[in-house]
C-alpha positions in Angstrom: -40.9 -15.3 39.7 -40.7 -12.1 41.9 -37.3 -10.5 42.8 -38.2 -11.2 46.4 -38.5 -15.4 45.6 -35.2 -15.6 44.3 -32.7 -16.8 46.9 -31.2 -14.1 48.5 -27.2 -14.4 46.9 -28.9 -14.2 43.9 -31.0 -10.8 44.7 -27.3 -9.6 46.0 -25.6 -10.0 42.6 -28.6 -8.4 40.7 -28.6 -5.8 43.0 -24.6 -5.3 42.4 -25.1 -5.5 38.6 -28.0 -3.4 38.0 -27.7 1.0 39.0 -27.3 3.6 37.4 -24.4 4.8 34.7 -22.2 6.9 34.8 -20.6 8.2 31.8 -17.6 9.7 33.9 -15.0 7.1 34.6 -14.0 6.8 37.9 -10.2 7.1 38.7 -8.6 4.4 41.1 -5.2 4.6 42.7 -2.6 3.7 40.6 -1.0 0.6 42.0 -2.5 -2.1 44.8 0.5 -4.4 46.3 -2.3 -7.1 46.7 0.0 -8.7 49.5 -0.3 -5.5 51.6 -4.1 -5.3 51.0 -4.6 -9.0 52.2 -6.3 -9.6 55.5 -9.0 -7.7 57.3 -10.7 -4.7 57.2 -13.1 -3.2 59.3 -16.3 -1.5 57.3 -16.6 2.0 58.9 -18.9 3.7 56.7 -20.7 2.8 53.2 -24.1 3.3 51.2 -25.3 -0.5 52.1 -26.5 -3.0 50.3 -29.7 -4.4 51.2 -28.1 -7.5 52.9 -25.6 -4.8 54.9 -28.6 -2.8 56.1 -28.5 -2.9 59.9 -24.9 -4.2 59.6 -22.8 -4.2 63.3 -19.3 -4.9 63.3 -18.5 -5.7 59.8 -15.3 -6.6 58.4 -14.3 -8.1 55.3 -11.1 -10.3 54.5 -8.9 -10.9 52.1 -6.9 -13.7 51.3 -4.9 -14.6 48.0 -5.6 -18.1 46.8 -3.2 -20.5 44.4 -4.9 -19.1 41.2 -4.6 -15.6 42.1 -8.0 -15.1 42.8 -9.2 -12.9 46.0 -11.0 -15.3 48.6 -13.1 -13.0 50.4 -15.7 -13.6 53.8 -17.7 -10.8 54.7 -18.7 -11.7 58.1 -21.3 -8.8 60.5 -24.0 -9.1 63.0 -27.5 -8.5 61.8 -29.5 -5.5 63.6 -27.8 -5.5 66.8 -24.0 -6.0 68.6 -25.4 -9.5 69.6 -27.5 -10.7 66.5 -27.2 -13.3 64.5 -23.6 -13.6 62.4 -23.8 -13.5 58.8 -21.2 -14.4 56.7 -20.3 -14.2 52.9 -17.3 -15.6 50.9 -17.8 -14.1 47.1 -14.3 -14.4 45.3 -12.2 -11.2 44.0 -10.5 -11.3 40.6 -8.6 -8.9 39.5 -9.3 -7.1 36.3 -6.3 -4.6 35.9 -3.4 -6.2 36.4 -1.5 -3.0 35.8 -3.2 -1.5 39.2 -4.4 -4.0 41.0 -7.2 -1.8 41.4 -9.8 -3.2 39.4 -11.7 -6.2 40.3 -14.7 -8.0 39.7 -16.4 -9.5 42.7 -18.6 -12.8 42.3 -21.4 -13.6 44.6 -22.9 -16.0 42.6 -21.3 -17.5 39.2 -21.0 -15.7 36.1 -21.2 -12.4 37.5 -18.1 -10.3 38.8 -19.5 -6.8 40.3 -17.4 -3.9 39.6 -15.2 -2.9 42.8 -12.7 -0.6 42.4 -10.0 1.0 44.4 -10.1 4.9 44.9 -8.1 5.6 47.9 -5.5 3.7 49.7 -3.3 5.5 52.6 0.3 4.8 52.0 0.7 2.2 55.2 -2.6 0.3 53.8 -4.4 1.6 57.4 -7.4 3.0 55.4 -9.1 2.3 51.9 -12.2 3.9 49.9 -13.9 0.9 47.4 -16.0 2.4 45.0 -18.3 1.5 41.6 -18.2 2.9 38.4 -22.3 3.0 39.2 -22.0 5.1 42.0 -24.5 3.3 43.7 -22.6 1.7 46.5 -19.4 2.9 48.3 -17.2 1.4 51.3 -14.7 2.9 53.6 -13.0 0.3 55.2 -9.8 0.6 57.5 -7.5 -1.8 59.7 -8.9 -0.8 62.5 -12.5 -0.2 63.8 -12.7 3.6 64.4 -10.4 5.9 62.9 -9.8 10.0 63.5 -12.8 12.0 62.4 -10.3 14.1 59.8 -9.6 10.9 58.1 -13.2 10.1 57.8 -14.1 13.5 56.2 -10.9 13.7 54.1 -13.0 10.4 52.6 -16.5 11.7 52.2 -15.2 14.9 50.5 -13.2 12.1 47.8 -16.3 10.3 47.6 -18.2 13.3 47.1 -16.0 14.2 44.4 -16.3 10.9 42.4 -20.1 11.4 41.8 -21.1 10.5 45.1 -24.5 11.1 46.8 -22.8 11.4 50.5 -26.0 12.2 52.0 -26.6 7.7 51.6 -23.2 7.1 53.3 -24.0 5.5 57.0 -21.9 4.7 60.0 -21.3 0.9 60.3 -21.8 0.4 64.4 -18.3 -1.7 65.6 -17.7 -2.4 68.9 -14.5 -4.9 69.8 -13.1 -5.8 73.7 
């Protein structure tokens, strides 16, 4: 069966699990209050994933569930401001319970994606998610523009983590 037959969750967790290594590991912040990180985040920037490619007003959610696993939705418009919503709920666990900063994320059951926390502003107003892989990156904040300082303060980070910043694209937002 060709990559392109499979459904397309299933191309999304491949995707996630295959890249690159890097023998350099990549240093996360040292403690997530996982209450504080709850709730949305808009997607500012990132190097997208093939299903985030033309991605408009993206935000991803957070919401702790009864087993202490991470219920996430990923919700954007496809291709345009008006296009067609797409939404995805893949679950968080976390892997370092010393940091909270270590999770796996599961599109599709048994795999948990590396996601990892590399920068987190002390109010929780802006975060950096990251992969050991290096392959894909988000910068996400509470709201859905933030100061042009902030945003290169990020990129330089990134940059510094391995990062080909050249791949990191704009995610278009646009809220009344």
């Amino acid at each position: 069966m060709s990559v392109r037959k499979l459904p397309l969750i299933c191309r999304f967790a491949a995707l996630f699990m295959l890249g690159g290594c890097q023998s350099t590991p990549m240093a996360t912040v040292p403690h997530v209050d996982l209450q504080r990180f709850m709730g949305p985040w808009y997607v500012i920037a990132n190097i997208p994933t093939f299903i985030e490619k033309g991605a408009h007003n993206a935000i991803e959610s957070y919401k702790i569930d009864p087993d202490g696993s991470i219920a996430t939705t990923f919700t954007f418009r496809a291709g345009a401001f008006d296009g067609e919503e797409k939404r995805y709920t893949p679950r968080g666990f976390v892997v370092d319970r010393q940091s909270n900063a270590v999770w796996g994320m599961q599109f599709i059951w048994p795999i948990k994606a590396d996601y990892r926390i590399i920068y987190l502003t002390d109010d929780y107003s802006q975060t950096v998610i990251a992969r050991e892989q290096r392959d894909y990156v988000w910068i996400m904040a509470r709201t859905p523009e933030i100061a042009e300082a902030d945003y290169q303060r990020m990129l330089k980070l990134i940059g510094e983590q391995g990062y080909d910043v050249t791949k990191i694209q704009k995610v278009p937002q646009q809220w009344k």
